[in-house]
ZAVEX-97713 format. One line per 3 residues: number of its first residue (from 1); their letters; for each residue y, x negated, z of C-alpha. Coordinates in steps of 0.1 Angstrom, whole numbers, plus 5000, padded with zeros to 4 digits. Layout:
N
NUM) a) Y X Z  ...;
This chain:
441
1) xxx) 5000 5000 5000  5036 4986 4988  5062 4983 5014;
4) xxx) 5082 5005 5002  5056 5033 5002  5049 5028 5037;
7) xxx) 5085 5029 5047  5088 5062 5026  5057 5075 5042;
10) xxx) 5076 5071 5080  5109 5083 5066  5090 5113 5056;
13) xxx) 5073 5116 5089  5107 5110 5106  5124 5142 5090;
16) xxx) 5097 5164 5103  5097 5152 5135  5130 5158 5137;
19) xxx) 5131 5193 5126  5105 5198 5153  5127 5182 5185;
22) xxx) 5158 5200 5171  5138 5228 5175  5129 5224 5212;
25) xxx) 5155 5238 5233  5175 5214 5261  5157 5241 5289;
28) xxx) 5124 5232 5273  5130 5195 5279  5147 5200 5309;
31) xxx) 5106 5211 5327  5091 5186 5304  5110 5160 5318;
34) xxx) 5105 5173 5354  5065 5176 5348  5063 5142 5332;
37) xxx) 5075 5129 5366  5055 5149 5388  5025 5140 5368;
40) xxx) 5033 5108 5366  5037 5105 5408  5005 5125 5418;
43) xxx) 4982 5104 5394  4997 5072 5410  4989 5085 5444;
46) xxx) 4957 5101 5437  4949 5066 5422  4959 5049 5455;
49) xxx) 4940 5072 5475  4909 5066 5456  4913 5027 5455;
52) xxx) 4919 5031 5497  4883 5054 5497  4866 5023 5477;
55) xxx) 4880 4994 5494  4854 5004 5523  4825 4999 5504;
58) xxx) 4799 4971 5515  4811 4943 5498  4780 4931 5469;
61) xxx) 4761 4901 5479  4775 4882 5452  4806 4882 5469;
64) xxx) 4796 4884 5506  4811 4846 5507  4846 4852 5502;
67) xxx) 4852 4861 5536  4838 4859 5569  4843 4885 5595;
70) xxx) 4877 4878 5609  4894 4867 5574  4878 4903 5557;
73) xxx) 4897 4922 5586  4929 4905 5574  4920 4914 5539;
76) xxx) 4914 4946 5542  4947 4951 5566  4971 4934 5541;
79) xxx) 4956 4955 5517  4965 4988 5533  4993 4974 5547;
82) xxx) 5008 4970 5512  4988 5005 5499  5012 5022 5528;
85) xxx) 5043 5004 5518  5038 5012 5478  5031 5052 5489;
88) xxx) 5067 5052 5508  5088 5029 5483  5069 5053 5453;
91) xxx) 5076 5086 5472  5116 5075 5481  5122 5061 5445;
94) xxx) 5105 5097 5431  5126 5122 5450  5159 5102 5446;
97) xxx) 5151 5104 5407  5144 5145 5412  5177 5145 5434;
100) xxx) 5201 5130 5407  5183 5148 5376  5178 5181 5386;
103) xxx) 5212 5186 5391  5226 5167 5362  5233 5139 5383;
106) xxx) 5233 5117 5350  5252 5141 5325  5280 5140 5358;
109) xxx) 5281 5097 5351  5282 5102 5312  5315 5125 5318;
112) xxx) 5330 5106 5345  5325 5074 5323  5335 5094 5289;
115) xxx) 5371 5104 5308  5382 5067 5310  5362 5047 5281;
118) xxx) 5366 5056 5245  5346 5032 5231  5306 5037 5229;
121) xxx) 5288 5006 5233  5313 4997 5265  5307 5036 5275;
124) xxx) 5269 5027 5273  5270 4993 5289  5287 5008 5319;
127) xxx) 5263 5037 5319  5229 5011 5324  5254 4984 5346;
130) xxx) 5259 5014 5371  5224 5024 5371  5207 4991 5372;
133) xxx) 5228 4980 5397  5229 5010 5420  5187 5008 5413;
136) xxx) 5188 4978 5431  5209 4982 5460  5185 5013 5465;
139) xxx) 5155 4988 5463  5167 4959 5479  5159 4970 5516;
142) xxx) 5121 4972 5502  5122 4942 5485  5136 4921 5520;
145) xxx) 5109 4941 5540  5082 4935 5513  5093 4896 5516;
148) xxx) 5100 4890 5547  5081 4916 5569  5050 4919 5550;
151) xxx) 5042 4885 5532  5052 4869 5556  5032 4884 5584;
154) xxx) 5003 4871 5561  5011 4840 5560  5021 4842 5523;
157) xxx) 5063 4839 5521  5085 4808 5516  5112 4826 5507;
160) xxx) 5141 4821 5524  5172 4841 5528  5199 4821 5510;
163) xxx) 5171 4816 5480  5162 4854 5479  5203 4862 5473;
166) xxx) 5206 4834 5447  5173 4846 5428  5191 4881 5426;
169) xxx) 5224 4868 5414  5205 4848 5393  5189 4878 5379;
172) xxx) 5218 4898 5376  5234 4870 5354  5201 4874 5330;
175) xxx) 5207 4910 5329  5238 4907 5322  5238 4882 5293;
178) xxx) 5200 4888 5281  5201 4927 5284  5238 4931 5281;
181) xxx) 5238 4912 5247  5206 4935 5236  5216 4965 5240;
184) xxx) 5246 4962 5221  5230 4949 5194  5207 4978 5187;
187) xxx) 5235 5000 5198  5251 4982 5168  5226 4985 5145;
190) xxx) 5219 5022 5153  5262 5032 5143  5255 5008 5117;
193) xxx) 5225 5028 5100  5207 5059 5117  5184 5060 5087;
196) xxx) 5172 5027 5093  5179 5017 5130  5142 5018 5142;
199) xxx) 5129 4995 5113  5158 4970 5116  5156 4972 5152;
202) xxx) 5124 4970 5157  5125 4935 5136  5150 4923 5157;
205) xxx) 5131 4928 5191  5102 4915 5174  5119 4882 5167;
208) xxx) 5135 4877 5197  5096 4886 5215  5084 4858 5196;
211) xxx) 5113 4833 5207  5111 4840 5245  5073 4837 5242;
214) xxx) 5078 4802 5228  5107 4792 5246  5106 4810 5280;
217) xxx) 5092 4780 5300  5120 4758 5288  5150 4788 5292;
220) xxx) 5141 4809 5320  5116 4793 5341  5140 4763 5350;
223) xxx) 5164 4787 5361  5145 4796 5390  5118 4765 5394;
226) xxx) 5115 4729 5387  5089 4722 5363  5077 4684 5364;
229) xxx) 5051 4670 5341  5016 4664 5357  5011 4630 5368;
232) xxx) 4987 4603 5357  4955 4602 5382  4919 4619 5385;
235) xxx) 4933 4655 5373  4947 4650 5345  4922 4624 5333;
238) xxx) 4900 4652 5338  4919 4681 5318  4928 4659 5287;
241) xxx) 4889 4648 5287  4879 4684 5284  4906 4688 5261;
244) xxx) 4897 4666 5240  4859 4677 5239  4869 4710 5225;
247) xxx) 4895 4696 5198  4928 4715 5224  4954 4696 5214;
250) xxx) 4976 4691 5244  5001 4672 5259  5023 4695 5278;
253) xxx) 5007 4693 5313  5034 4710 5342  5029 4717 5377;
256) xxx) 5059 4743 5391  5073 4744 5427  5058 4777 5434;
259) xxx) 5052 4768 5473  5090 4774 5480  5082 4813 5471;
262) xxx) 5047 4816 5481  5014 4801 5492  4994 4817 5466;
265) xxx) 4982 4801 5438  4976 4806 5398  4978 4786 5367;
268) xxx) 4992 4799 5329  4991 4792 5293  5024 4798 5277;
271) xxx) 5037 4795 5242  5020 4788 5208  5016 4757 5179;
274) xxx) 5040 4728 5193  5052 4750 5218  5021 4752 5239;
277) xxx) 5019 4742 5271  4998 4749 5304  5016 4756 5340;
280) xxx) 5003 4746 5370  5013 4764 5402  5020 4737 5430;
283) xxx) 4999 4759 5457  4965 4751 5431  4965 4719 5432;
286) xxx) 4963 4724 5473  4937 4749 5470  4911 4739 5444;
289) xxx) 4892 4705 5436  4898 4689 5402  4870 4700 5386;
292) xxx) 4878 4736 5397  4912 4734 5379  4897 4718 5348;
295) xxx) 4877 4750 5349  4905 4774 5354  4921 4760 5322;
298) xxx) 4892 4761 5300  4895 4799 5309  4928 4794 5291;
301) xxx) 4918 4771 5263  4892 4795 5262  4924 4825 5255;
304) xxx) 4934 4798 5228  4906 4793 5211  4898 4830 5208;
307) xxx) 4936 4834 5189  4940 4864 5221  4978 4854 5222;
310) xxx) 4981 4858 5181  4959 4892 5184  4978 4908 5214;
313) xxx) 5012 4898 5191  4994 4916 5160  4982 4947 5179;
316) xxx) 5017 4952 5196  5039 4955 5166  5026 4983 5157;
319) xxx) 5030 4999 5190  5066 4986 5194  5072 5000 5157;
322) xxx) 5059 5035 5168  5083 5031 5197  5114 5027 5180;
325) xxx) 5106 5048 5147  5108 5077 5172  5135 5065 5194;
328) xxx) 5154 5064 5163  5142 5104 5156  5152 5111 5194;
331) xxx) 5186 5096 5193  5199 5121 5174  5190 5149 5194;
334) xxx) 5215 5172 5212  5185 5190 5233  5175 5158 5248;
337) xxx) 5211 5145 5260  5219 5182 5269  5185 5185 5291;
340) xxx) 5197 5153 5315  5234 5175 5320  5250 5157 5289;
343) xxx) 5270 5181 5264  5261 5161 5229  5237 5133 5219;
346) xxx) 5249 5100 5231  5227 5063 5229  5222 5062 5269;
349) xxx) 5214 5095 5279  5190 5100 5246  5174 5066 5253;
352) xxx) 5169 5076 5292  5152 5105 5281  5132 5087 5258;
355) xxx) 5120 5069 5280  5109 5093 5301  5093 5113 5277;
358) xxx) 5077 5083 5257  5057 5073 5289  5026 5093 5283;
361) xxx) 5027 5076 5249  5030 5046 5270  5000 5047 5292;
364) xxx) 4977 5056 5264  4991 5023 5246  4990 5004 5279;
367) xxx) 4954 5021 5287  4941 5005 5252  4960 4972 5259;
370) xxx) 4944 4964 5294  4907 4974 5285  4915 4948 5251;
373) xxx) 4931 4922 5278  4901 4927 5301  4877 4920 5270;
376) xxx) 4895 4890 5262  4895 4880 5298  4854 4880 5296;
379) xxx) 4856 4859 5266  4876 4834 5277  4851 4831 5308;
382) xxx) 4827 4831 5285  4842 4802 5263  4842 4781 5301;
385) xxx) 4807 4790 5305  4794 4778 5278  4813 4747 5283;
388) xxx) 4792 4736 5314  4824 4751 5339  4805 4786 5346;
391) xxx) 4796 4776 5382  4828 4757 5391  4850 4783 5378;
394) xxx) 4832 4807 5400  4836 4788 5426  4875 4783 5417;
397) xxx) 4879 4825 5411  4865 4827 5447  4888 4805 5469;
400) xxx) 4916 4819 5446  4903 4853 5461  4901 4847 5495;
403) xxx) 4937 4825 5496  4956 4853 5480  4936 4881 5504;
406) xxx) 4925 4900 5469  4906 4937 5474  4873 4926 5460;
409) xxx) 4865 4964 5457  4890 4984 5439  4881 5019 5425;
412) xxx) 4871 5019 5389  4894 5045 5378  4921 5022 5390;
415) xxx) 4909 4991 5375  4910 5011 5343  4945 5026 5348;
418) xxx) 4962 4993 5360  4935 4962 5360  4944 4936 5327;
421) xxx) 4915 4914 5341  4881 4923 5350  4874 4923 5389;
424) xxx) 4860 4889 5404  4825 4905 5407  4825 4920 5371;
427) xxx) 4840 4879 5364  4812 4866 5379  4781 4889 5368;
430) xxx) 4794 4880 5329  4799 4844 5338  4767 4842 5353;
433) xxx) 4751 4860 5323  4766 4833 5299  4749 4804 5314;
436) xxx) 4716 4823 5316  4720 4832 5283  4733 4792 5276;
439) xxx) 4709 4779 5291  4677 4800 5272  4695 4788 5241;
């Protein structure tokens, strides 16, 4: 099929979609909106409820290591602890959304806004700056309990005051410049052309995706930790051996200061082609032996090696294209702006309807993308298996576990709602499986 066929093909579809939203009346909206919400909140918590029901369960035998009797107890309070704490912060942040909707709480903003800026994309920016920023006061009392009541209770904080205020100026800056400087470019481009805002846009976000994921270790990250290069010794003799056996180019080696946040530990693969590079979290190298972290990045060669980072990019523009080739449909729509208290169709109250609205489309997408991001999780241990690592990256996924006080025994209905990796003990039975099967080869 020619481009230009396909692009006729979504024009076409565009037109009809649009006679049917013009169709639906603001009241209509207005309970869609509402039901959307209350949906949305009462399969969370019905989710949390059942993943507080599992977490009781006789932990397998396979996994009957992790912890002994006192550390389990700890486990399984830090998990409820935090299952509490996510019910109240969910239940607050749901009814104050209710409380400024219902009444038209964000049509009241748009007029107040409209009375003393002309201009739209300042009218706009103002509109998100008030909303983001009053989102955040709201959340910061959570966010200072969640640090420094409950993490650190645990054992797991290193954040300190003065670096927990610079981290949110810090933040606000990015928001500021990064989002700021978005947003009124696809405002831009949507006064610019309607017809064609969600294709244009859509290539834009798309290009600047594939930017950040190349360049967002050398931009952001440093903005918030120091990232120094791996030094010569025993470990990284170790990781350029292995690399080398399986023909991974790589030179780009860093270990980040994650200790001045938290104790707990991880490791990443960012980037792509020269780009590449693999992150080390300070806390790992405390917690695991050498050959445990050599096996905890052949999990990510392993992502490499499969392409997953290539194949996640592939499957998400279409997804992202869907997104904005309705967005552009909805922008246009008086129903939608006059449903959140607006009088005519406007860029920020559309687009906060949107999103509303969009996010059952959303978790289907998100649905598909975790069960493919679980798959590619068991190939990947699959790839280290194979590689002689099977037993030592158990071993690794285990004191990784117990450090970080995982729940070893989530519900399976919310491992398939929120999970992007399998759980350790779905980890281990397929790593487990690919040496068997390794080894009868």
């Amino acid at each position: 099929m020619k481009i230009v066929d396909f692009i006729c093909i979504f024009v076409g579809l565009k037109n009809s979609t649009r006679s049917f939203i013009i169709s639906m009346s603001a009241h209509f909206i207005y309970f869609v909106v509402i039901f959307i919400l209350v949906a949305d909140f009462g399969l969370e918590r019905s989710l949390a409820y059942l993943n507080i029901k599992h977490s009781k369960l006789k932990l397998p035998d396979i996994l009957s290591d992790i912890y002994d009797a006192e550390n389990y107890a700890r486990q399984q309070n830090y998990f409820r602890t935090n299952t509490r704490f996510g019910f109240v912060t969910a239940t607050f942040g749901f009814i104050v959304i209710l409380l400024i909707y219902i009444p038209g709480g964000f049509g009241w903003l748009d007029s107040e806004l409209t009375t003393f800026i002309e201009a739209d994309i300042l009218r706009s920016l103002a509109f998100f700056a008030i909303l983001f920023i009053a989102n955040d006061l709201i959340n910061i009392p959570f966010e200072w309990y969640d640090t420094f009541v409950i993490e650190e209770r645990f054992g797991f904080n290193k954040v300190t005051p003065g670096l927990f205020v610079l981290d949110k100026l810090k933040s606000y800056l990015l928001a500021a410049i990064i989002g700021g400087g978005l947003l009124v470019l696809v405002i831009w481009i949507y006064n610019l052309t309607p017809q064609f805002f969600w294709l244009i846009a859509w290539a834009v976000m798309t290009i600047f995706g594939l930017f950040m994921s190349m360049f967002y270790s050398e931009i952001i990250v440093p903005l918030f930790n120091k990232q120094t290069p791996l030094p010569e010794g025993e470990l990284r003799d170790k990781i350029e051996t292995f690399a080398g056996s399986v023909h991974f180019k790589l030179t780009n080696i860093y270990v980040i200061d994650w200790s001045k946040r938290s104790t707990k530990a991880n490791a990443y693969f960012t980037g792509f082609g020269p780009k590449k590079r693999i992150v080390l979290y300070d806390t790992l190298l405390d917690k695991l032996t050498a050959d445990e972290i050599v096996a905890v990045l052949a999990h990510e060669v392993g992502h490499y090696k499969h392409k997953h980072t290539i194949k996640n990019i592939l499957i998400s523009l279409p997804s992202s294209l869907l997104l904005f080739f309705l967005l552009g449909i909805m922008l246009s729509s008086d129903a939608l702006a006059q449903a959140f208290g607006g009088v005519s169709a406007n860029f920020h109250l559309n687009i906060l309807a949107f999103g509303i609205i969009y996010s059952p489309v959303s978790l289907a997408l998100g649905l598909i993308s975790n069960h493919l991001s679980r798959r590619y999780e068991y190939q990947a241990d699959s790839f280290t298996a194979t590689h002689g690592l099977g037993d030592v990256l158990i071993s690794g996924l285990k004191k990784l576990s117990s450090s970080s006080l995982s729940n070893l025994t989530p519900h399976p209905l919310y491992v398939f709602f929120h999970y992007s990796h399998p759980t350790i003990y779905q980890r281990i039975l397929n790593i487990k499986s690919s040496i068997k099967h390794e080894v009868t080869e």
